[in-house]
C-alpha positions as CSV (number, residue, x, y, z in Angstrom):
1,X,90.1,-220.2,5.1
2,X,91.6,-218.0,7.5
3,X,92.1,-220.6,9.6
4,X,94.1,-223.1,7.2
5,X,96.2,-220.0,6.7
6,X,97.3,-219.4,10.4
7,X,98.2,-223.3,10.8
8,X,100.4,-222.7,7.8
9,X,102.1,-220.0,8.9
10,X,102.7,-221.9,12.3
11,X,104.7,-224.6,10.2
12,X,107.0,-222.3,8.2
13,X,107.9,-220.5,11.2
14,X,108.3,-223.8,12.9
15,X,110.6,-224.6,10.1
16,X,112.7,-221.3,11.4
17,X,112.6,-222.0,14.8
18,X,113.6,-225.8,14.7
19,X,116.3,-226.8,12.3
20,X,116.2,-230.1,10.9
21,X,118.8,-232.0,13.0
22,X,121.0,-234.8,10.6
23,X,120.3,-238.3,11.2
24,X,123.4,-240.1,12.9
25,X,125.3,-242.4,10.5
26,X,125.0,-246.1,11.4
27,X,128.7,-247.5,9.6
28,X,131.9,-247.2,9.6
29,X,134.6,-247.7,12.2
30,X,133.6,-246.5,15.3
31,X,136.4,-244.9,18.5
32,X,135.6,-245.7,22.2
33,X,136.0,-242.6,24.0
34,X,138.6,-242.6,26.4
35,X,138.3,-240.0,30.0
36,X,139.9,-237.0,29.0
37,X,139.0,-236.7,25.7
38,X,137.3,-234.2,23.9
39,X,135.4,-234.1,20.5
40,X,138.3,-231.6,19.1
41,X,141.0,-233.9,20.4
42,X,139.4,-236.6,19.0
43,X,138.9,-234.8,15.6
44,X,142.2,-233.6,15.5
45,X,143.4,-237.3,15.8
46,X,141.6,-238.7,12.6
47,X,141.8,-236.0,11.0
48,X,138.1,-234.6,10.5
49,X,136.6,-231.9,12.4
50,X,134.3,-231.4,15.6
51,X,131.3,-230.9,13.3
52,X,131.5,-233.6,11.0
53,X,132.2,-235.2,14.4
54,X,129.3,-234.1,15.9
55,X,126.6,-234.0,12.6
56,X,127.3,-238.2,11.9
57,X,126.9,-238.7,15.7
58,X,124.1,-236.7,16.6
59,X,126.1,-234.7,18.8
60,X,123.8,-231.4,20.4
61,X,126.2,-230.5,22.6
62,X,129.9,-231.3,21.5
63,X,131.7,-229.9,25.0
64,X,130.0,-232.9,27.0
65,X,131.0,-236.5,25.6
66,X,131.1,-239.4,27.7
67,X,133.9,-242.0,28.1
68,X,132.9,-245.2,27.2
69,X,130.4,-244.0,24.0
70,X,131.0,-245.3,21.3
71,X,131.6,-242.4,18.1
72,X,131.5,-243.5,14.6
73,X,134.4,-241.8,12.9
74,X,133.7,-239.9,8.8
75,X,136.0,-240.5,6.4
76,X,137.1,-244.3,6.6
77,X,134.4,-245.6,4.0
78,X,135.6,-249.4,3.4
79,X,136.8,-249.4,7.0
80,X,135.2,-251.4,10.2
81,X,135.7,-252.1,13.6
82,X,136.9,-250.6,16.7
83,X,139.7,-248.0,16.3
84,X,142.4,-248.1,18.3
85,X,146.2,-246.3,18.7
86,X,149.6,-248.3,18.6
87,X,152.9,-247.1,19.0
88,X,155.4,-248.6,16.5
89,X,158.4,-250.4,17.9
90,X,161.8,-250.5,16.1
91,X,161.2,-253.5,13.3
92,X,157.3,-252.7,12.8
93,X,156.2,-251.6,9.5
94,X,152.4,-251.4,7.9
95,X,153.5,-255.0,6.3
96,X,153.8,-256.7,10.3
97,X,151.1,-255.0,11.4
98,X,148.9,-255.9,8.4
99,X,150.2,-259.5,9.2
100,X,149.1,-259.4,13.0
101,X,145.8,-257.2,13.0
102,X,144.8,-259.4,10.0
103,X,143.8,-256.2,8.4
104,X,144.9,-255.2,4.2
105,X,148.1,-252.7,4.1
106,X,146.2,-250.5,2.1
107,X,143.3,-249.9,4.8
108,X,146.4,-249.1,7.3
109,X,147.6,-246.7,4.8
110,X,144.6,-245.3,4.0
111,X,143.4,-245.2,7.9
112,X,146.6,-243.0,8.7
113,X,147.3,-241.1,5.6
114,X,150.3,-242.4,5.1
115,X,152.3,-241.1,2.1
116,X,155.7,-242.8,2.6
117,X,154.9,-246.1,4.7
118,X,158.9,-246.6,4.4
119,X,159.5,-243.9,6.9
120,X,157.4,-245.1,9.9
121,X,159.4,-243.5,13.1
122,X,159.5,-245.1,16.3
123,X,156.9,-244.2,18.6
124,X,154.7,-243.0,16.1
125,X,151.2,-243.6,17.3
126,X,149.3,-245.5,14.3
127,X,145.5,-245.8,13.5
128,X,144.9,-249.7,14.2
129,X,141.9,-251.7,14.3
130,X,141.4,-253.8,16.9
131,X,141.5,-257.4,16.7
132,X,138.6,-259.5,18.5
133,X,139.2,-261.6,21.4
134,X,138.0,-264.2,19.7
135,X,140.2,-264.7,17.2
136,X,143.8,-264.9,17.7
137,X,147.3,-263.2,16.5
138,X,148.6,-265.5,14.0
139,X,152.0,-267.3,14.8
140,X,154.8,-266.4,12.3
141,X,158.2,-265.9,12.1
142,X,160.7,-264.3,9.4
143,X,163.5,-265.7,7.9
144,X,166.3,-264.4,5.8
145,X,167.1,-266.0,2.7
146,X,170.9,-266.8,2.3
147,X,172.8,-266.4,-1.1
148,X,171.9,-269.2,-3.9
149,X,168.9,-270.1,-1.9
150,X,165.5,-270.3,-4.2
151,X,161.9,-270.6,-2.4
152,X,162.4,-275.1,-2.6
153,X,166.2,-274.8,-0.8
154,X,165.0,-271.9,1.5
155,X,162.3,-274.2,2.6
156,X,164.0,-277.3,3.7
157,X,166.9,-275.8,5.0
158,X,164.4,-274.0,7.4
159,X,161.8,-277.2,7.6
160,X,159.0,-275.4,6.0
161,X,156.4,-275.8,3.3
162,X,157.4,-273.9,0.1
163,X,153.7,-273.1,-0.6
164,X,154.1,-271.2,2.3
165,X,157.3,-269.0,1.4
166,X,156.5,-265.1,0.8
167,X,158.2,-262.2,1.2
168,X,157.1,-259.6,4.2
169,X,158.1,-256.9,1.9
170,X,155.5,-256.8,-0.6
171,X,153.8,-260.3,0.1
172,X,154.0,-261.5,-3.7
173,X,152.8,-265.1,-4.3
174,X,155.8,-264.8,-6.9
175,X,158.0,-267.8,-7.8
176,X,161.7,-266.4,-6.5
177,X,163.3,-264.9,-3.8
178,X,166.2,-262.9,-3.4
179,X,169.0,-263.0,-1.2
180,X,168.5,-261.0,2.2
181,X,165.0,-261.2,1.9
182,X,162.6,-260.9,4.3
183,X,160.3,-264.1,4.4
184,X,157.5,-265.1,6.1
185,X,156.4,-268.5,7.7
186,X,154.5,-270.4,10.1
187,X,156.1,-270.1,13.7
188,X,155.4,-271.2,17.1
189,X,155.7,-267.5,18.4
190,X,153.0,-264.4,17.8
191,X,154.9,-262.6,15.3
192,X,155.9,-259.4,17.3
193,X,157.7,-257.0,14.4
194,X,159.2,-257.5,10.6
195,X,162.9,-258.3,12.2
196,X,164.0,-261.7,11.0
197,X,165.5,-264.7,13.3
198,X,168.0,-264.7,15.2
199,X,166.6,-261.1,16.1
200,X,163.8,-261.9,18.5
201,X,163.0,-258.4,19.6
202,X,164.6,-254.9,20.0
203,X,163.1,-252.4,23.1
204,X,163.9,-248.8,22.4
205,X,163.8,-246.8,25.1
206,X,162.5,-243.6,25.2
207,X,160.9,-244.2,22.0
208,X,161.0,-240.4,22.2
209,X,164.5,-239.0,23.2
210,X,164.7,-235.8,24.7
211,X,168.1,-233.8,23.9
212,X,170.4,-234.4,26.5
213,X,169.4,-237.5,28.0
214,X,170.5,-241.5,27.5
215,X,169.2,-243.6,24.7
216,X,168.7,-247.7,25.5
217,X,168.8,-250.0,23.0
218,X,167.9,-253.8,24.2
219,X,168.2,-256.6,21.9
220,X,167.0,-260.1,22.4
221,X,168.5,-262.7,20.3
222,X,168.0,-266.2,19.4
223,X,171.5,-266.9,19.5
224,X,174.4,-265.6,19.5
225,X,175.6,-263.1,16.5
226,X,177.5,-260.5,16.3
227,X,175.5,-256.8,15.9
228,X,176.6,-253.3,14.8
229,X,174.2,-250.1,14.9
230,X,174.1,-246.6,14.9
231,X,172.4,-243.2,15.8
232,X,172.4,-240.8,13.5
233,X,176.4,-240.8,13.1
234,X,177.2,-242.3,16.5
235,X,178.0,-245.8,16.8
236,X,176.2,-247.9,19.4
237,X,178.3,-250.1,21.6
238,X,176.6,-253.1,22.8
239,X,177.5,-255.6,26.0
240,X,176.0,-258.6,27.2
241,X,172.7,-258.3,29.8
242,X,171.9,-261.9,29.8
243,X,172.9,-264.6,27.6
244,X,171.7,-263.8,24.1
245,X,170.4,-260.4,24.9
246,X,172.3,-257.2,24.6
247,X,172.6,-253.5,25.8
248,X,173.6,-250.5,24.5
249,X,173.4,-246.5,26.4
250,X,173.9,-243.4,24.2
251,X,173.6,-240.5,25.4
252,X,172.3,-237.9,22.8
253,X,174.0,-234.7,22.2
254,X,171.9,-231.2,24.3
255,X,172.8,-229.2,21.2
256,X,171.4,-231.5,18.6
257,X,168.8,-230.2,15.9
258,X,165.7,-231.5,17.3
259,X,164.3,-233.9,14.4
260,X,164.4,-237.6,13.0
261,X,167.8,-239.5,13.2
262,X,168.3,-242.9,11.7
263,X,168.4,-245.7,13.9
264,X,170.4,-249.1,12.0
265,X,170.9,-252.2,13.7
266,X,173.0,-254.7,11.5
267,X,173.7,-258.6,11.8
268,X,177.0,-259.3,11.0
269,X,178.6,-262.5,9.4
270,X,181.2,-264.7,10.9
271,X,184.2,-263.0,10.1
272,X,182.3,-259.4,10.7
273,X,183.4,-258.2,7.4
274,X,179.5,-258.0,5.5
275,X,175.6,-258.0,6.8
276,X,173.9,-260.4,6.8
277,X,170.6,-257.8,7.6
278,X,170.0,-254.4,8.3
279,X,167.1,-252.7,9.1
280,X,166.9,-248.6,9.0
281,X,164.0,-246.9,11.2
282,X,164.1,-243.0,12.4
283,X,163.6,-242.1,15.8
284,X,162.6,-238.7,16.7
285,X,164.9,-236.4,19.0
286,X,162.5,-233.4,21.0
287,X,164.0,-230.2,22.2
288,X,164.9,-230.2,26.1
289,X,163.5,-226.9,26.1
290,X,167.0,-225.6,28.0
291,X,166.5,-222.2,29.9
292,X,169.0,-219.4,29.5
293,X,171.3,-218.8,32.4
294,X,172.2,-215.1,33.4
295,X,175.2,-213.8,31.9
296,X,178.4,-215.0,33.8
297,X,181.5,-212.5,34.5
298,X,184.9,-215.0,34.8
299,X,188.4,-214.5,34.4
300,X,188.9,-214.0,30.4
301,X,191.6,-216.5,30.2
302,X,189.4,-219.0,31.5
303,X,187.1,-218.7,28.3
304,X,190.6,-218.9,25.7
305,X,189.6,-221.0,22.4
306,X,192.3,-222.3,22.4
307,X,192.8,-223.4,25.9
308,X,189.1,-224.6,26.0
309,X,190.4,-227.1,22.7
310,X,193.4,-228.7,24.8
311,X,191.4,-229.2,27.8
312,X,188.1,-230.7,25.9
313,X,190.4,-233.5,23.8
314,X,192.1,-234.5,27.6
315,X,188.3,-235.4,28.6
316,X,187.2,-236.5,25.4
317,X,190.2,-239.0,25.7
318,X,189.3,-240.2,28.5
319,X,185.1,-240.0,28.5
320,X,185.6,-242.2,25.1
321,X,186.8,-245.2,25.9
322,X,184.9,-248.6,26.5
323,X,184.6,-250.6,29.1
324,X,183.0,-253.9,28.7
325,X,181.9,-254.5,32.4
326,X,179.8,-252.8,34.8
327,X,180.9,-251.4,37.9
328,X,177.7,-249.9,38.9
329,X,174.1,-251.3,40.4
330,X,170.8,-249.3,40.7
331,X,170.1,-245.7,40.3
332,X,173.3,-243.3,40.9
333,X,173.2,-241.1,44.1
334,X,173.6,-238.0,44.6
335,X,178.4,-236.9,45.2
336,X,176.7,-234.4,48.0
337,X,174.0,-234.0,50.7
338,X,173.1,-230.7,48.8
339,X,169.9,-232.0,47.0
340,X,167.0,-229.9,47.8
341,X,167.5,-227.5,45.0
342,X,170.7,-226.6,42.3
343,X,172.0,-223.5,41.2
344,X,172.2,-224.4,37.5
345,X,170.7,-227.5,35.7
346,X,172.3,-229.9,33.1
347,X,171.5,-228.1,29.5
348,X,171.5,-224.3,30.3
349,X,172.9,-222.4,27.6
350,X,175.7,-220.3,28.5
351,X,176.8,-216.7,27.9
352,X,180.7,-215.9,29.6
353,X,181.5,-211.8,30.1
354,X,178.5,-211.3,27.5
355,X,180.5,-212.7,24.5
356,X,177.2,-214.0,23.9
357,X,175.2,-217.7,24.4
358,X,178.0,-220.0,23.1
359,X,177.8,-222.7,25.5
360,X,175.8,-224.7,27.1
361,X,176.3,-226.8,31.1
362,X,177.7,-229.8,30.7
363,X,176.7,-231.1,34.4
364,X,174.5,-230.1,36.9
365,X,175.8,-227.9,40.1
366,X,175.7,-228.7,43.7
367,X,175.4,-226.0,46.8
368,X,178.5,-226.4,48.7
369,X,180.9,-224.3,50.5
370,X,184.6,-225.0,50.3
371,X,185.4,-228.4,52.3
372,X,181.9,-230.0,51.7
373,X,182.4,-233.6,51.0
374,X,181.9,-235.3,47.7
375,X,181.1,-238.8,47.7
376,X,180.9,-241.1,44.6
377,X,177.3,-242.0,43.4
378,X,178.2,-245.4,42.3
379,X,181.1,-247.7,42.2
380,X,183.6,-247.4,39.6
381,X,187.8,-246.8,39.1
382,X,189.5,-243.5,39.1
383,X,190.5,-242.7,35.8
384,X,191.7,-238.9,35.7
385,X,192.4,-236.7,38.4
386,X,194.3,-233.1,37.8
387,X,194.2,-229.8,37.3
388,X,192.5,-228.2,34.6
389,X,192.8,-224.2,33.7
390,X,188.6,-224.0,33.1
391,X,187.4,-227.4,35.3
392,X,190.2,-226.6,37.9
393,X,190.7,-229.9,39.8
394,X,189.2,-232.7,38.2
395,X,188.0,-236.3,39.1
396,X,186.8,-238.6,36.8
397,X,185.6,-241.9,37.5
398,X,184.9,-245.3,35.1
399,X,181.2,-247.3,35.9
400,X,181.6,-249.6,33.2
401,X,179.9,-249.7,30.0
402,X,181.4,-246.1,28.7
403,X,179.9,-244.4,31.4
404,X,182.2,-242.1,33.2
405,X,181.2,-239.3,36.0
406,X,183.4,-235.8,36.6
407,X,183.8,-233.9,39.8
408,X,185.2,-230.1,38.7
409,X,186.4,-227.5,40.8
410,X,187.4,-229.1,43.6
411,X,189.4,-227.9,46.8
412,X,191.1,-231.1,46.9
413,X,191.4,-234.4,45.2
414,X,191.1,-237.2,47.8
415,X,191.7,-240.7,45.3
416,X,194.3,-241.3,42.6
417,X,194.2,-242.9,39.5
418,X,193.4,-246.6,39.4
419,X,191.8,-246.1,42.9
420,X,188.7,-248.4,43.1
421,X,185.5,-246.9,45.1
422,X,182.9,-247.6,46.1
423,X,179.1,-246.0,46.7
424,X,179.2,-243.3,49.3
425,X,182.9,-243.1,49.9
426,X,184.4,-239.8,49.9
427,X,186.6,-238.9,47.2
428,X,187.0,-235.6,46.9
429,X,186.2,-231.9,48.6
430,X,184.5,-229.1,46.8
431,X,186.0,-225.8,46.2
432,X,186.1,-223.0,43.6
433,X,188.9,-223.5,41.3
434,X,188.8,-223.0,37.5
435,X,186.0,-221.0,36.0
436,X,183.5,-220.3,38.5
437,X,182.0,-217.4,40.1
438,X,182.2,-218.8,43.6
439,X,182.1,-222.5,45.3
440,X,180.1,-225.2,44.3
441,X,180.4,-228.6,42.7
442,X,179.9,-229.4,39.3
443,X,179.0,-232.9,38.1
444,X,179.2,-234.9,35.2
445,X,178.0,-237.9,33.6
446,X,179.3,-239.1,30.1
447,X,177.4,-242.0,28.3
448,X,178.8,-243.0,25.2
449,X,181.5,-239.7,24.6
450,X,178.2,-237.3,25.1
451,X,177.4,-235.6,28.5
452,X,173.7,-236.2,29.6
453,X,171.7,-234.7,33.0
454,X,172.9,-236.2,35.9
455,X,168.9,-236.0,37.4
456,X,167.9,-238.5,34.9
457,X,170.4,-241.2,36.3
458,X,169.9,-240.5,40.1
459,X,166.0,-241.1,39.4
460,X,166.0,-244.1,36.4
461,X,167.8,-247.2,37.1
462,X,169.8,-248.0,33.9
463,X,169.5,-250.6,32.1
């Protein structure tokens, strides 16, 4: 008896000892883990935690996972297949994406927990699952319908079968169509995005814009139409890259709220006076993360209000205009031979005699000693040259495309207006007049009326 009581009391505190470990569940949609990942990173993403995680997967240890396992991800009941991440472009929307994955809207929804699939930003990484290799991305193309048009006249003006007319919006088998509509048929093309014909694509780039630096907006058309957009409140001017595909640069403002801003791209009619389609889609703006610079002791009447007002609608006249060809190639180089390091960057809020941080830089600042050379980054036409109370003297130079560069504080001004240079010629020398606390050259580039860093365009090549 004795005996049958020690086995027992072996097993309960075996019990103690030895917790019973879950088994690992076998269905569901499952995430190939990628080198540097972790279990909390990848929890974070789906939205679970690292011990659901780890409990469903029969995870012992979760600080050690190994790329290329395969994890079965809680919480997606309904839902198979390999997860995967894709960034939305401008034009895609849970309706094209449901149309190319092959995959029901409401499993997209419900895989991203999405509770206004209206407002789908650019960039925005969304949940997808991945289609098989072996079967392919349906070809499709939208259409607009035109006014009076019902599904039988939309279809033979457009040479399609009327069985196969539905809308991309809500994918109704319904028996009318409005004009403007979005409508989906069979095309000889992978449908890309929700943008109808004669929009073939539209590359946004950054998809994330950082304050401060340029926005570029490339649209490929099917033929030629004309195109209005916008930015928040700024109006996009486009130009012609190639035929049927246009450009527009923005640069976005270093003191904007950090957020979602509207993007629009319109198609215009004939006569420009209506739209024929417009499609709305935010973009996000991040902080720069500007440091503060140390407070700077100048002249008080170089800090006046008022005088700052006159001087800032003399550039503003001139950084505004448009110039529908481009004077520039490549990346721009650098007006001095000072590049190893910069007194102050593009962005860096300013504070003048401690009247507190009321500014911000405008350029970025080059070492030089009075008499250092300044040479023009890229070619262009002399458009301003003078003396300013606060920028002292001033050169300001046209690339094309409303892009414009300053030179400020010069020692002397060696081109004149309507002076065509070139890259690497000398135009100017730098000095130390107008606000400054000692020599040095401050540069400038405009894109679109709004001053972005000058680092960005010496190291991308834009467009």
């Amino acid at each position: 008896m004795w005996m049958k009581r020690a086995i027992l009391l072996i097993c309960l505190l075996c019990i103690g000892i030895f917790p019973v470990t879950s088994f690992a569940q076998t269905s569901g949609p499952v995430y190939i883990v990628q080198p540097g990942d972790t279990l909390y990173l990848i929890a974070q993403r789906f939205g679970t935690s690292v011990e659901e995680l780890a409990s469903i997967n029969g995870i012992m240890d979760p600080s050690v996972i190994v790329p290329g396992s395969e994890l079965v991800i809680p919480g997606f009941e309904g839902v198979s297949g390999v997860l995967d991440f894709h960034e939305l472009e401008f034009g895609e929307s849970i309706s094209s994406l449901s149309l190319q994955l092959g995959v029901p809207p409401d499993s997209l929804i419900k895989l991203n927990r999405i509770l206004h699939p209206g407002r789908l930003y650019i960039g925005q990484a969304v949940i997808v699952t991945s289609v098989s290799d072996e079967v392919s991305s349906p070809t499709l193309k939208v259409l607009l319908v035109e006014e009076g048009e019902n599904k039988l006249t939309f279809a033979a003006r457009n040479s399609v079968n009327p069985w196969d007319v539905n809308s991309l919006m809500d994918r109704l088998n319904r028996a009318w169509i409005v004009r403007n509509e979005r409508i989906v048929v069979s095309g000889e093309e992978t449908l890309l995005h929700g943008l109808p014909l004669p929009i073939k694509s539209v590359d946004v780039e950054p998809e994330r814009v950082i304050q401060g630096q340029t926005l570029e907006v490339i649209i490929t058309l099917q033929e030629s139409v004309d195109i209005s957009a916008r930015m928040g409140d700024r109006q996009l001017a486009f130009h012609t890259l190639y035929e049927n595909q246009l450009v527009s640069l923005q640069g976005v403002f270093a003191l904007v709220h950090p957020g979602m801003y509207d993007l629009v791209i319109e198609v215009l009619d004939a006569q420009r006076e209506e739209s024929k389609f417009s499609h709305t889609q935010p973009i996000r703006v991040v902080d720069g993360e500007y440091y503060y610079d140390p407070v700077l002791y100048v002249p008080d009447e170089t800090v006046d209000s008022e005088m700052i007002k006159l001087e800032d609608e003399v550039i503003y006249s001139i950084v505004n205009q448009i110039t529908d060809e481009r004077y520039w190639q490549g990346i721009f180089q650098f007006p001095t031979s000072y590049t190893d390091s910069f007194p102050s960057y593009f962005g860096s809020r300013r504070n003048y005699n401690n009247q507190g941080y009321n500014w911000y830089h405008t350029g970025l600042d080059l070492y030089g000693g009075v008499g250092t050379p300044i040479f023009a980054p890229a070619s262009g036409r002399v458009v301003y040259t003078g003396f300013l109370d606060a920028r002292g003297n001033v050169t300001y130079i046209d690339h094309g495309w409303g892009v414009f560069t300053g030179y400020l504080h010069q020692s002397a001004i060696e081109v004149t207006i309507g002076d065509w240079v070139k890259t690497g010629q000398q135009i100017g020398l730098v000095g130390a007049t107008g606000r400054v606390t000692g020599p040095h050259l401050h540069w400038e580039i405009w894109v679109g009326g709004i001053p972005v860093d000058p680092l960005e365009w010496t190291s991308e090549e834009f467009p």
